[in-house]
Biotite code that builds the C-alpha atoms (Angstrom):
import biotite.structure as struc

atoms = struc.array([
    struc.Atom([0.000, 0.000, 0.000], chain_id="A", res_id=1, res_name="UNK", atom_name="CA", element="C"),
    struc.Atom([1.452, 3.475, -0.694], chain_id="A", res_id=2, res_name="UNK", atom_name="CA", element="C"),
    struc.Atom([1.211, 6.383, 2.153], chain_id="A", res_id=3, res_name="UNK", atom_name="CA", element="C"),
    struc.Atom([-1.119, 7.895, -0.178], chain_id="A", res_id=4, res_name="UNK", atom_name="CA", element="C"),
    struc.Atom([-3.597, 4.943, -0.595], chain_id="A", res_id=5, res_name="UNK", atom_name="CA", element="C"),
    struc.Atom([-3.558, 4.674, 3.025], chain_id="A", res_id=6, res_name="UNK", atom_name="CA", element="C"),
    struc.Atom([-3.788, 8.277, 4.394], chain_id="A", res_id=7, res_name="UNK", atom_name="CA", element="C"),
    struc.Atom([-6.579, 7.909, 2.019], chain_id="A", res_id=8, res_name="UNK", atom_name="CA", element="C"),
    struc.Atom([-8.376, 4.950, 3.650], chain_id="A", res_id=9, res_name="UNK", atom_name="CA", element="C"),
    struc.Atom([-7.993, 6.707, 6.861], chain_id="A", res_id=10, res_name="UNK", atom_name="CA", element="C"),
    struc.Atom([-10.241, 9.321, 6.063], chain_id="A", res_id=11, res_name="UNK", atom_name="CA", element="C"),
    struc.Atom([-12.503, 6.789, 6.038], chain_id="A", res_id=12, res_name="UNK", atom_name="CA", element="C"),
    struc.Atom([-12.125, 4.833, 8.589], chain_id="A", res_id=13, res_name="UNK", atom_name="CA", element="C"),
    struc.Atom([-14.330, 5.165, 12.290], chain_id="A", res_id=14, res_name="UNK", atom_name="CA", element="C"),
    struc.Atom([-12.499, 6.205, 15.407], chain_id="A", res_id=15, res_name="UNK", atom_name="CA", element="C"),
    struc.Atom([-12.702, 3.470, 17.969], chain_id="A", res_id=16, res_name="UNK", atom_name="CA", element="C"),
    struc.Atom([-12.748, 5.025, 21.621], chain_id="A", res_id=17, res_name="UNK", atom_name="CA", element="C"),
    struc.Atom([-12.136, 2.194, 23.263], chain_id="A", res_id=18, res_name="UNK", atom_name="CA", element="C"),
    struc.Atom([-8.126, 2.000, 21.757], chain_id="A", res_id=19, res_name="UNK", atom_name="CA", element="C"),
    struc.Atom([-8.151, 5.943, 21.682], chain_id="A", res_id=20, res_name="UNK", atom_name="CA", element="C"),
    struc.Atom([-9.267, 5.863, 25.304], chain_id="A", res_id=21, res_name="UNK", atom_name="CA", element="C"),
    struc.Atom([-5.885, 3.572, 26.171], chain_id="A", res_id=22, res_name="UNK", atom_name="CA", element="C"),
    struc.Atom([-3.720, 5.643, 24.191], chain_id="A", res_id=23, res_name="UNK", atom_name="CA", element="C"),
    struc.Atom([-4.943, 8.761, 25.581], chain_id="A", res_id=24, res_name="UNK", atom_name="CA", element="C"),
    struc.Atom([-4.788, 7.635, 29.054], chain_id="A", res_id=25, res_name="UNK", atom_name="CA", element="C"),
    struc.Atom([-0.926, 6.713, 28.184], chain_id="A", res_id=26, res_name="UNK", atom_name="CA", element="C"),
    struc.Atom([0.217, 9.837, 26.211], chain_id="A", res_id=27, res_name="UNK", atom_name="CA", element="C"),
    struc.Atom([-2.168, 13.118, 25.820], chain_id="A", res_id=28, res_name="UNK", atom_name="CA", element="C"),
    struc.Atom([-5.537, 13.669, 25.314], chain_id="A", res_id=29, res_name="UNK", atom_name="CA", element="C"),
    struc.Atom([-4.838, 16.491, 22.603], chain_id="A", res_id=30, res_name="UNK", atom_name="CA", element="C"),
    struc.Atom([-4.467, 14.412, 19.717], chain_id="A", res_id=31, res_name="UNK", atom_name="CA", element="C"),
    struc.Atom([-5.753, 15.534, 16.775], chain_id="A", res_id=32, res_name="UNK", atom_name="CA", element="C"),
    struc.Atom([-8.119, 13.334, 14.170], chain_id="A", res_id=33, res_name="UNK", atom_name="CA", element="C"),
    struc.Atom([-5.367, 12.011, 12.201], chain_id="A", res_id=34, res_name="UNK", atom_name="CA", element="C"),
    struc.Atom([-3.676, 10.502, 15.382], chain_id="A", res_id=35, res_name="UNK", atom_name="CA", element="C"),
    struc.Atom([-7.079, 9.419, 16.441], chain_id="A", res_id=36, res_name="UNK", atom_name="CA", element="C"),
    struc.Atom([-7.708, 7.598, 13.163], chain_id="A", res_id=37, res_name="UNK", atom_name="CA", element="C"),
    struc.Atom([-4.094, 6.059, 13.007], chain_id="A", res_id=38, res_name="UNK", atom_name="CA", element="C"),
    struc.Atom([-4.583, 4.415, 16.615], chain_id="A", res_id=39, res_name="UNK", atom_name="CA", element="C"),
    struc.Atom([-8.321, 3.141, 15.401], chain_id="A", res_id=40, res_name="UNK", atom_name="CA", element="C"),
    struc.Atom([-7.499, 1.613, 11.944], chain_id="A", res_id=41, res_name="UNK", atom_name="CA", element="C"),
    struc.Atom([-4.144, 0.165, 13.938], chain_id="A", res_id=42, res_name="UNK", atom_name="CA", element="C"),
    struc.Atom([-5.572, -3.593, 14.773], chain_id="A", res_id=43, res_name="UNK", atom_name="CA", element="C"),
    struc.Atom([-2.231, -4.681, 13.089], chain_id="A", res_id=44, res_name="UNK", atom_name="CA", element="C"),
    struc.Atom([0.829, -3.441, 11.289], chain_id="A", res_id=45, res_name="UNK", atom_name="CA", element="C"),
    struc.Atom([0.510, -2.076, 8.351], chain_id="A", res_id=46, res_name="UNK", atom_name="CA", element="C"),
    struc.Atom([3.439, -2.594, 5.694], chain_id="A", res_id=47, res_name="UNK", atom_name="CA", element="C"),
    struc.Atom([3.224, 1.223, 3.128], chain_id="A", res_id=48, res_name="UNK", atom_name="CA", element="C"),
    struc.Atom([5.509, 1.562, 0.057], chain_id="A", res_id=49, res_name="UNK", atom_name="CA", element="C"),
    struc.Atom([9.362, 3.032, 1.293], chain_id="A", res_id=50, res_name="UNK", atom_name="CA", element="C"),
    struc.Atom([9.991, 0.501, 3.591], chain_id="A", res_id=51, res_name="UNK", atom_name="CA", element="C"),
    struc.Atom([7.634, 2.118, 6.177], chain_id="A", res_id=52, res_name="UNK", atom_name="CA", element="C"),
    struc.Atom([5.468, 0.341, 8.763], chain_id="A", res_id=53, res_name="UNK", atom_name="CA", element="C"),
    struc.Atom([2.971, 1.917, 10.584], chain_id="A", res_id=54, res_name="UNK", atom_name="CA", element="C"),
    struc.Atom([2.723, 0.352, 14.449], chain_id="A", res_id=55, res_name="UNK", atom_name="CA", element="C"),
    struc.Atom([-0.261, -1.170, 14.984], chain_id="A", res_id=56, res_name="UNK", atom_name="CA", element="C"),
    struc.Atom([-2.583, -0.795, 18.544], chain_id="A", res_id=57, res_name="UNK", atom_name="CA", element="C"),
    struc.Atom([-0.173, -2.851, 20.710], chain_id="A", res_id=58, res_name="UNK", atom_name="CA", element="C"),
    struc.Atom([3.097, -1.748, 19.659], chain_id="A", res_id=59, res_name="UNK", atom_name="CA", element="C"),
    struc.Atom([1.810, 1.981, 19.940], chain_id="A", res_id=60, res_name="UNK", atom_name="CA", element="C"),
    struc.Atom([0.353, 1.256, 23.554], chain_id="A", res_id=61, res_name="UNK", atom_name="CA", element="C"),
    struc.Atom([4.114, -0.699, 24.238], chain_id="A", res_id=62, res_name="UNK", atom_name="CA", element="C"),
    struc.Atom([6.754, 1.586, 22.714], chain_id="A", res_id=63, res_name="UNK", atom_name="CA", element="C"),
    struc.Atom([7.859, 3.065, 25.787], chain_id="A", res_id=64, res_name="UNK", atom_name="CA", element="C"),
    struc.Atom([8.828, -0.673, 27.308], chain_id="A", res_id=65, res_name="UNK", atom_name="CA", element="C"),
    struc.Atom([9.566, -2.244, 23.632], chain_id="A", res_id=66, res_name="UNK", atom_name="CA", element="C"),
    struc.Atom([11.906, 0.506, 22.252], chain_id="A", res_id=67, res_name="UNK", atom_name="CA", element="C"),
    struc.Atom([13.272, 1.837, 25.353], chain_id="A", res_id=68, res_name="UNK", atom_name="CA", element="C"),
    struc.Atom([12.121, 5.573, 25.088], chain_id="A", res_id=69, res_name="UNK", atom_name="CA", element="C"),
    struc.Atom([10.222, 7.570, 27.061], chain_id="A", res_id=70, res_name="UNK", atom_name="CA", element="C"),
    struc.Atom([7.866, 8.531, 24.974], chain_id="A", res_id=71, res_name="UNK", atom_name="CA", element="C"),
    struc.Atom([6.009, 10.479, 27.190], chain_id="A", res_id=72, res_name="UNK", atom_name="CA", element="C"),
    struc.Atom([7.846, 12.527, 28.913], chain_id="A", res_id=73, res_name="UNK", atom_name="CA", element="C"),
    struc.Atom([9.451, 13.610, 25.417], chain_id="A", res_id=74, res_name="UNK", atom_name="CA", element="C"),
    struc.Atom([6.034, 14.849, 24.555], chain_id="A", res_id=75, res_name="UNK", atom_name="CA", element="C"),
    struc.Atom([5.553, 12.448, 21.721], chain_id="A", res_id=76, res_name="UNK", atom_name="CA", element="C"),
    struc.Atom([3.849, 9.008, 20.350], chain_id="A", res_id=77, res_name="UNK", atom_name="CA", element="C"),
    struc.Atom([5.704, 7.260, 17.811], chain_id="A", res_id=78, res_name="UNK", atom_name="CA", element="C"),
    struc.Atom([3.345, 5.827, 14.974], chain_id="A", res_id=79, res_name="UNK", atom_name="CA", element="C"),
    struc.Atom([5.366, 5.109, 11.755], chain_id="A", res_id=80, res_name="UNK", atom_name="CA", element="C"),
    struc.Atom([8.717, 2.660, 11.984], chain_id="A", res_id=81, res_name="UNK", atom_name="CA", element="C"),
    struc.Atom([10.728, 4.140, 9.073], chain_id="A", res_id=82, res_name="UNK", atom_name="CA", element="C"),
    struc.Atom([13.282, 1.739, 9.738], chain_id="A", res_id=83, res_name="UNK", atom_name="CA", element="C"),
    struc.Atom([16.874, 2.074, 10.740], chain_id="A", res_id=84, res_name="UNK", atom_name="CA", element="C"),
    struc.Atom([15.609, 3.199, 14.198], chain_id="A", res_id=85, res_name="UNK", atom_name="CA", element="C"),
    struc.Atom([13.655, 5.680, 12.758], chain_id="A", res_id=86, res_name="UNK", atom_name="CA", element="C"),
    struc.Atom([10.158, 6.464, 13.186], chain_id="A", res_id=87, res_name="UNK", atom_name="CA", element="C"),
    struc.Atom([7.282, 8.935, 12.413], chain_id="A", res_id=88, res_name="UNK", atom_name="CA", element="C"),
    struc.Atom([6.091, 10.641, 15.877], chain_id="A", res_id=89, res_name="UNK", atom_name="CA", element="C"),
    struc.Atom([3.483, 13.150, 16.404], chain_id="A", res_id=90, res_name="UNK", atom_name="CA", element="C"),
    struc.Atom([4.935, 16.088, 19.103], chain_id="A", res_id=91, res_name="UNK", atom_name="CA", element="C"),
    struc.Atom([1.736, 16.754, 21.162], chain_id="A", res_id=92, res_name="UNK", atom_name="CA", element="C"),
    struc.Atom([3.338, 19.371, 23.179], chain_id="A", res_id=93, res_name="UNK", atom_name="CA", element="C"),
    struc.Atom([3.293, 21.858, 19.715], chain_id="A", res_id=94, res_name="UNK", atom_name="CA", element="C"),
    struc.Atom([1.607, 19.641, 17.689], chain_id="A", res_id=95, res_name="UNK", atom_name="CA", element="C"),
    struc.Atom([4.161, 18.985, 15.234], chain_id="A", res_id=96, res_name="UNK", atom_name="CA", element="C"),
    struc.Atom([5.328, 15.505, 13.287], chain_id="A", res_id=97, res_name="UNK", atom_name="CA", element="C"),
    struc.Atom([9.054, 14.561, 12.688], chain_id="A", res_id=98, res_name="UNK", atom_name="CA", element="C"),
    struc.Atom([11.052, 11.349, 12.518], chain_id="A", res_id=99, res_name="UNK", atom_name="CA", element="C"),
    struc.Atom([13.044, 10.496, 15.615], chain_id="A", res_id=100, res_name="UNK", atom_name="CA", element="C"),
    struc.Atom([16.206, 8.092, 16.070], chain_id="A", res_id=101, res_name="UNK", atom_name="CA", element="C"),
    struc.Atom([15.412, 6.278, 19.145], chain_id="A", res_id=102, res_name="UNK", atom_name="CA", element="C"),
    struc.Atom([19.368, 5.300, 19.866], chain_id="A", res_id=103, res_name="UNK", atom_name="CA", element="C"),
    struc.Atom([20.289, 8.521, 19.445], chain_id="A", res_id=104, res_name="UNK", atom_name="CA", element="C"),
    struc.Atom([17.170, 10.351, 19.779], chain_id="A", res_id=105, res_name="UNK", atom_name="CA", element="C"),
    struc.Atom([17.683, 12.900, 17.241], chain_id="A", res_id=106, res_name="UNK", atom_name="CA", element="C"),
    struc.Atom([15.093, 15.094, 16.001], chain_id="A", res_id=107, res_name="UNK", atom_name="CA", element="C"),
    struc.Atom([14.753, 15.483, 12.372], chain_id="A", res_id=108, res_name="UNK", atom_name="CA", element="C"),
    struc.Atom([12.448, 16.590, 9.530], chain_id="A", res_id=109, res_name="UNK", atom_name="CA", element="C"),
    struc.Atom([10.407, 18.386, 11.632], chain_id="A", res_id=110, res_name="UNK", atom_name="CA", element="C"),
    struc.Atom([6.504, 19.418, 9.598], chain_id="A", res_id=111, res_name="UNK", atom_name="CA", element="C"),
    struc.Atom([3.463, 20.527, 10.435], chain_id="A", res_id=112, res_name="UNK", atom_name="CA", element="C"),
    struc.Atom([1.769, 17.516, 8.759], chain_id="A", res_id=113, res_name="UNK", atom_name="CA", element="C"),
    struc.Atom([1.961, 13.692, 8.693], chain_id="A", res_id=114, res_name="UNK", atom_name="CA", element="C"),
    struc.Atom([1.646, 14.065, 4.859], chain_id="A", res_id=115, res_name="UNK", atom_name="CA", element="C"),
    struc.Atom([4.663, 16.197, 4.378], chain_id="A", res_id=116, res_name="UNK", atom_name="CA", element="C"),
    struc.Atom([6.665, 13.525, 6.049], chain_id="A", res_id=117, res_name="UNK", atom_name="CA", element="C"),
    struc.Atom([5.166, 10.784, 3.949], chain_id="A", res_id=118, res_name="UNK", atom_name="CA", element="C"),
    struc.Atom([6.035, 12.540, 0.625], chain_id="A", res_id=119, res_name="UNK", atom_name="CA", element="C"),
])
């Protein structure tokens, strides 16, 4: 699937409170839609053109324990793996999206859209 064909499909797709409810109760509860819609449509991984995967419900909800990064505390929730320890994160202390490097936790490409980042 490209990043296209699936930002796409998300516009389509329901939000489920019941995962945005855990996720919210973990991170922020000042995500916007497209967050919302990425944690709903996330019952497994999805595989996008690029060598990108986005996380799907459990992953999300474990990232803190799995990759060793609080997440949290950095203001952020990591939803795309990029790969090479890099992944898509929304910043919901100024709303932003950039890819971080969680072993050296670097801060890069920094946009004010998901779909600038999956150009």
């Amino acid at each position: 699937m490209t990043s296209k064909e699936y930002i796409k499909a998300l516009n389509d797709h329901n939000i489920d409170n019941k995962r945005i409810n855990g996720v919210i109760d973990l991170y922020a509860d000042n995500l916007p839609e497209i967050v919302l819609k990425i944690v709903s449509s996330a019952k497994e991984t999805v595989f996008l053109d690029d060598d990108k995967r986005v996380l799907s419900y459990d992953e999300i909800v474990d990232a803190e324990k799995d990759l060793h990064v609080n997440f949290k505390e950095k203001g952020m929730i990591p939803l795309i793996d990029c790969g090479d320890n890099d992944f898509i994160v929304y910043d919901f202390n100024d709303s932003s999206w950039f890819k971080f490097n969680i072993v050296d936790e670097a801060v890069f490409k920094r946009k004010n859209s998901i779909y600038e980042l999956l150009k």
